[in-house]
C-alpha positions in Angstrom: 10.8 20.2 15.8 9.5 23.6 15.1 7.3 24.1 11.5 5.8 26.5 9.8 2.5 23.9 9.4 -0.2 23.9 11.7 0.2 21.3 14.7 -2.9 19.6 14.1 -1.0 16.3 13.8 1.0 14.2 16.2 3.6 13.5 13.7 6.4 11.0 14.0 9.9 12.3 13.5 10.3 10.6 9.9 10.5 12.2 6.5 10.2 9.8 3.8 13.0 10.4 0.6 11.3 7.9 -1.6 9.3 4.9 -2.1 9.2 1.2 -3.9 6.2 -1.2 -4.0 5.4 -1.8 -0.1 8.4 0.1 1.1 9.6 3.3 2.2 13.2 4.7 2.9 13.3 7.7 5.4 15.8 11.0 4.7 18.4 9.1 7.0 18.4 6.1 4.8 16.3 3.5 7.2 13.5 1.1 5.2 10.2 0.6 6.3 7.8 -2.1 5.7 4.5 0.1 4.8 1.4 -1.2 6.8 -0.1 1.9 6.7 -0.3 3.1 3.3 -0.7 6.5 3.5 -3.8 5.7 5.7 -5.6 2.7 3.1 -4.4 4.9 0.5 -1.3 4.0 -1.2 -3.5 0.8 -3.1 -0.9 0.3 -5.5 2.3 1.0 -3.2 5.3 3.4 -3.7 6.1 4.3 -7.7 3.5 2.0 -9.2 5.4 1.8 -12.9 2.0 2.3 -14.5 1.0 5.4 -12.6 3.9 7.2 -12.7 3.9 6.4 -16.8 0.0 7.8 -16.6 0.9 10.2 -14.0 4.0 11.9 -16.3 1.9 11.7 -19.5 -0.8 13.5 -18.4 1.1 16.4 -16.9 2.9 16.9 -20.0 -0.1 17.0 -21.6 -3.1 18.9 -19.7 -3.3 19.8 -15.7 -6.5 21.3 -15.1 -9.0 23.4 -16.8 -12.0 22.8 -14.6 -15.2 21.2 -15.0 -16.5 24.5 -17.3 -15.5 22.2 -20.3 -15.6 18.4 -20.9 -13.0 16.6 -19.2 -12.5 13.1 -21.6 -10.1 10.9 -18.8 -13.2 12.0 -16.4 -15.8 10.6 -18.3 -13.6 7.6 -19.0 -12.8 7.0 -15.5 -17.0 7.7 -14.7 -17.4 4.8 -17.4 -15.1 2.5 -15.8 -16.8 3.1 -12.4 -20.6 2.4 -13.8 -19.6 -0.6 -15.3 -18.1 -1.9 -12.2 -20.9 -1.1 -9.5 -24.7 -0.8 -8.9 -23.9 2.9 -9.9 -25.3 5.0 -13.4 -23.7 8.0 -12.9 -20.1 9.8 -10.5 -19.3 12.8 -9.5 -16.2 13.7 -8.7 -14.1 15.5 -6.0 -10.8 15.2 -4.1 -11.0 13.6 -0.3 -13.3 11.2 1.5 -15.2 14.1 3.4 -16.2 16.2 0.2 -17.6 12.9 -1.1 -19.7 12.5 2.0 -20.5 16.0 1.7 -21.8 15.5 -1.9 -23.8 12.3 -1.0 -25.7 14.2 2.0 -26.5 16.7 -0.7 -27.4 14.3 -2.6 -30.0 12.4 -0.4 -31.5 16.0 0.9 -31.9 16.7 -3.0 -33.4 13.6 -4.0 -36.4 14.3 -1.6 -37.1 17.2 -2.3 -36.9 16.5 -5.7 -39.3 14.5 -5.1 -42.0 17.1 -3.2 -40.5 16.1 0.0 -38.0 18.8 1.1 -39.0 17.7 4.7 -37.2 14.6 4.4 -33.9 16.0 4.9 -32.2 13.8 8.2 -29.9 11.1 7.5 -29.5 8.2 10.2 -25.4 7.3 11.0 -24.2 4.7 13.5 -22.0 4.8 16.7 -18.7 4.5 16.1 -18.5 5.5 12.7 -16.3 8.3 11.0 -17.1 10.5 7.5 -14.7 13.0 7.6 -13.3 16.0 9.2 -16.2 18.7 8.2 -18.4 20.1 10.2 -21.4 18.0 8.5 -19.6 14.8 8.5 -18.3 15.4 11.8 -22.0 15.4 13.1 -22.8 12.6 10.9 -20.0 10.4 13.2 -20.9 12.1 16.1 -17.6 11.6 17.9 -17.4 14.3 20.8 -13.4 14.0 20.6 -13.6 15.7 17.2 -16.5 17.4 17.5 -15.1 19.2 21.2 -14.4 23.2 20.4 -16.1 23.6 17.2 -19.8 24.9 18.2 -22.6 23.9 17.7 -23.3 20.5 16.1 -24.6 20.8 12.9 -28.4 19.3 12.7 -29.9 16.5 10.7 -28.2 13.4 11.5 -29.8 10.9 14.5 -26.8 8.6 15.4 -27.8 5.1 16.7 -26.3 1.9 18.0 -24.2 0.2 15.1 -26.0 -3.2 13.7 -29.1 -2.5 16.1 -32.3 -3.0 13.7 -34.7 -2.3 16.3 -32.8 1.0 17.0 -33.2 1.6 13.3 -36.4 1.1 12.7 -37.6 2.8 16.0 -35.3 6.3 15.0 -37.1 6.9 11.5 -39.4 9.5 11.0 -41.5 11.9 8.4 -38.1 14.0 8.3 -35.6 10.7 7.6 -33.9 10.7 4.4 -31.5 8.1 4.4 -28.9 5.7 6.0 -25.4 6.6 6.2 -23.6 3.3 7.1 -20.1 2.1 7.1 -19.6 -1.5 6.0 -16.8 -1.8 7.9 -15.9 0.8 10.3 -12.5 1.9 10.1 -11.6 4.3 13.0 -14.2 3.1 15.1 -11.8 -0.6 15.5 -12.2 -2.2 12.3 -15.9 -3.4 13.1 -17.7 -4.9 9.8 -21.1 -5.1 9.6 -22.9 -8.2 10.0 -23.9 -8.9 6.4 -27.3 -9.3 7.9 -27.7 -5.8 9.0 -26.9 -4.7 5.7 -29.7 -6.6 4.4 -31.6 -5.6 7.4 -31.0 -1.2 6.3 -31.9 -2.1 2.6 -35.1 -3.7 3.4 -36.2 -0.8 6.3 -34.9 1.7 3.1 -37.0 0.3 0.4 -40.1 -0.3 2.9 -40.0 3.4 4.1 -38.7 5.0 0.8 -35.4 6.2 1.8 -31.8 5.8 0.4 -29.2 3.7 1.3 -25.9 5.6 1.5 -22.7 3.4 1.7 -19.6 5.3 3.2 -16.7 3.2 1.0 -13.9 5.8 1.3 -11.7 3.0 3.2 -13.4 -0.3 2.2 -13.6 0.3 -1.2 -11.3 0.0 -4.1 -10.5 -3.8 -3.6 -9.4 -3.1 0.0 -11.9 -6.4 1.3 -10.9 -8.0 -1.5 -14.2 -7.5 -4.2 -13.9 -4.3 -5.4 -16.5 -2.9 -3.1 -17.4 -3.8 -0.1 -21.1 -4.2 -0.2 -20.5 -6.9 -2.5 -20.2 -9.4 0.3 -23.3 -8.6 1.7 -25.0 -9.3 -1.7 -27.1 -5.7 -1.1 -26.7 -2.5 -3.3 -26.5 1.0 -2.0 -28.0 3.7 -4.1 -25.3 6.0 -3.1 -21.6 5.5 -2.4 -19.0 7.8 -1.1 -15.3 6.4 -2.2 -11.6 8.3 -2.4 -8.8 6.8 -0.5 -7.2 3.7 -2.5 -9.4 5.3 -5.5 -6.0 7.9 -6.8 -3.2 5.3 -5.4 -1.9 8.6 -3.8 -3.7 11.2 -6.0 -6.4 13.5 -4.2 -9.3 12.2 -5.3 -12.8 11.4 -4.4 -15.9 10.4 -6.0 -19.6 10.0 -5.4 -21.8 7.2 -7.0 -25.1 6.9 -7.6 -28.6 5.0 -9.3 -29.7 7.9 -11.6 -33.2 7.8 -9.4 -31.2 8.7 -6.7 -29.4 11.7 -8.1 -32.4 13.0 -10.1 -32.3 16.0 -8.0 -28.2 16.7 -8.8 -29.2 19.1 -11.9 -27.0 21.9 -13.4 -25.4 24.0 -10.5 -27.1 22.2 -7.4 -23.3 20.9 -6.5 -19.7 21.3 -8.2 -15.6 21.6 -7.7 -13.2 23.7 -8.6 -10.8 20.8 -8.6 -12.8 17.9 -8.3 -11.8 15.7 -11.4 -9.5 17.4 -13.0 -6.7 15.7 -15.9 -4.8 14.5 -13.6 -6.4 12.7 -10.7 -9.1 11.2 -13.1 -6.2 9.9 -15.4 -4.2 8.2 -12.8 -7.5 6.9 -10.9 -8.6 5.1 -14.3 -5.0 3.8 -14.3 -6.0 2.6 -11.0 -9.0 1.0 -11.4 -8.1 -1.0 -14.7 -5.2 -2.2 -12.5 -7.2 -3.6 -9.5 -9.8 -5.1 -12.2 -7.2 -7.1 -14.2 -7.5 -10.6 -14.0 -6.3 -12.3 -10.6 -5.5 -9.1 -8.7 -8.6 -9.0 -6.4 -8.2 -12.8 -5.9 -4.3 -12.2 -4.8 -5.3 -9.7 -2.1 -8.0 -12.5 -0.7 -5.1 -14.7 -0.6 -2.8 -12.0 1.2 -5.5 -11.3 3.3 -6.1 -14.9 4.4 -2.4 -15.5 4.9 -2.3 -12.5 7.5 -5.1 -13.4 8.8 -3.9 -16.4 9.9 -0.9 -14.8 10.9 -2.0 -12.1 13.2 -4.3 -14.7 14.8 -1.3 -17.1 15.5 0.8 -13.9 16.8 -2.6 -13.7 19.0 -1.7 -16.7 20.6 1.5 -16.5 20.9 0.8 -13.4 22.9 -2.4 -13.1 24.3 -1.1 -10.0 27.0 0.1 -7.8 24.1 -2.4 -8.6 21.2 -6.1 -10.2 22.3 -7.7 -10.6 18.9 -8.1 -10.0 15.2 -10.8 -8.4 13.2 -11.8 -7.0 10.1 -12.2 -8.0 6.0 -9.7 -8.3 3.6 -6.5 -5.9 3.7 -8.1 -4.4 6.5 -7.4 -5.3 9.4 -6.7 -4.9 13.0 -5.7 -6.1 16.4 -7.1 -5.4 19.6 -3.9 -4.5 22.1 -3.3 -5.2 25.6 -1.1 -2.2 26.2 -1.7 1.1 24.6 -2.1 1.0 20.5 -0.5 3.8 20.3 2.5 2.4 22.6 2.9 -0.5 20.3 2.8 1.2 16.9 5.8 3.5 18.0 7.6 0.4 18.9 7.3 -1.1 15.4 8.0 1.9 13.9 10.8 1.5 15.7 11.4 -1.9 14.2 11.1 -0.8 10.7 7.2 -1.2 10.1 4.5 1.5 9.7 1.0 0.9 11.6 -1.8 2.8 12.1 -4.1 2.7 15.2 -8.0 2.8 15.5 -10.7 2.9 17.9 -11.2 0.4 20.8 -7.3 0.3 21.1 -6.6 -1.6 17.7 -3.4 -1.5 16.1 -4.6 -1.1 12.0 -2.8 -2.7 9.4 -3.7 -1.6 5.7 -0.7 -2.7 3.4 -0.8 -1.9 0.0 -2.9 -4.5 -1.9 0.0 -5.3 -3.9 1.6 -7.1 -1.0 2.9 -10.7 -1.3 3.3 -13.8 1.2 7.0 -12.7 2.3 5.8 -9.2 2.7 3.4 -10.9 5.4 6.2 -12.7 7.0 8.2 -9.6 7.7 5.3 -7.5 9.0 3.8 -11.0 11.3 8.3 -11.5 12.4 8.6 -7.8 13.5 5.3 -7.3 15.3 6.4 -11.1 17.2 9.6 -8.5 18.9 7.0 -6.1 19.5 4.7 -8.3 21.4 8.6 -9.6 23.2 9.5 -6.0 23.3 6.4 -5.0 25.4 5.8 -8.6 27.6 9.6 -7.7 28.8 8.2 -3.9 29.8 5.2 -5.1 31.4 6.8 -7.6 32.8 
């Protein structure tokens, strides 16, 4: 099909017409079980009743008037976030890669804040992703993404992911800080062994650098604490989140210790967008949601339930999927024949997948799912394991 919109996509022929909790119905009237959620994004699912009652107060109310003037759902929403993290202070944006962007800035500034504007590299890990710029596509280091766009922008020394010898080994006088995934999304749905977390904030506070948590996927409930880093029992002093953070609404944010962002004065760093009415008003609504009472523990329990699931569909069979990883609602299963193959084919069957690195099929339901939601997803992907033995076979 021909567009007007730039084919930098490899889009499925579907158009959604609306939406409802973890489902979507396509323009032809088929329903889909969502497993995708807008990419981790979707937290709350289709037509949340509580954002779209934010959503349609605000915008009768006030859109935008940009961050010239005080902004009182931002600072709200900021509140919210302080009181719920290691963080003092947020500022925000509107994608995953700007709030990257900001907390590179961030770390550079906070050196040379401190009489050290030679401490400008930040360390990354194999297999990780940041974003689509050209700064957070140098971060990740992938040389699919990075293949056409000239030279690789400089200051980021990418190393083995959970290696602490390769850590320790890579820092120098110019290292600023460690950019670090706490589970990797694209690159296969790899968590970090809580260890190695430890591991980056004792090599960070031993050779006075920052510790930089990339949470634009894991964060917002999606492991089942609000943040990720939580498990690990280690703090970060800064934190890049968006996704799950606007339920749907572009948003992103950075966090940080007030040390850290000493350097982030008046005009060092801003958006024309960034925080506006209207995303920070539905992102509060979207926060206080996920930190009511029983929510987080409910996605724990959805989580362990599809756990379990996926690793009984594992043995049921081993040709098509081999194994299960990841934490929380995000997970993922490592395929036998193409990911890719196998997400068309339940797509085909009415659920929505998304694939990752090392040939994982990625499944990142809203966290609003419940146990018969599990039993759909778990009954369809058991004819698309049937569907693909009787191909291969």
């Amino acid at each position: 099909m021909s567009t007007a919109v730039m084919p930098t996509y490899g889009r499925a022929d579907i158009a959604f017409a609306s939406g409802e909790g973890a489902y979507l119905t396509a323009t032809d009237g088929k329903r889909y079980l969502d497993f995708c959620a807008g990419v981790a994004v979707d937290a709350l699912g289709h037509c949340h009743p509580r954002l779209v009652e934010v959503l349609s107060q605000q915008a009768s109310r006030v859109w935008h008037t940009s961050n010239l003037y005080r902004i009182p759902e931002q600072e709200r929403l900021a509140e919210r976030l302080v009181a719920n993290s290691f963080a003092d202070m947020a500022f925000f944006c509107n994608s995953g890669a700007e709030a990257v962007e900001g907390g590179i800035k961030l770390c550079r500034k906070f050196h040379s804040a401190n009489g050290h504007p030679e401490k400008w590299r930040i360390l990354s890990f194999e297999g990780s992703f940041h974003g689509r710029t050209l700064a957070t596509l140098a971060a990740a280091n992938n040389e699919k993404h990075l293949d056409g766009f000239g030279p690789v922008s400089d200051g980021f020394d990418n190393l083995p992911f959970g290696n602490t010898n390769a850590l320790r080994a890579a820092i120098t006088e110019e290292t600023a800080a460690i950019l670090v995934e706490p589970v990797q999304g694209e690159g296969g749905i790899r968590p970090a062994d809580p260890g190695f977390l430890k591991d980056i904030r004792a090599v960070a506070d031993e050779f006075g650098l920052l510790v930089f948590y990339d949470e634009v996927q894991t964060g917002m409930g999606r492991t089942g604490k609000l943040w990720a880093y939580e498990w690990a029992g280690v703090a970060p002093d800064v934190m890049s989140i968006a996704k799950g953070l606007g339920g749907g609404f572009p948003i992103g944010a950075v966090l940080a210790t007030s040390e850290a962002a000493k350097g982030m004065t008046p005009g060092t760093h801003g958006s024309t967008f960034g925080g506006n009415h209207l995303a920070t008003a539905v992102a509060d609504a979207v926060v206080e949601t996920i930190l009511e009472n029983g929510f987080l523990a409910n996605v724990c329990r959805m989580s362990e339930i599809l756990r379990q699931q996926l690793e009984a569909l594992c043995e049921r069979h081993p040709t098509i999927f081999k194994s299960t990883r990841g934490a929380g609602l995000m997970l993922g299963v490592e395929c036998g024949p193409l990911n890719l193959d196998l997400m068309s084919m339940a797509q085909e069957e009415g659920l929505l997948t998304v694939v990752a690195g090392e040939n994982v099929l990625r499944f990142v339901p809203p966290l609003i799912i419940e146990e018969h939601h599990v039993e759909e997803a778990v009954e369809i992907l058991d004819t698309v394991a049937q569907r693909a033995e009787q191909d291969n076979g």
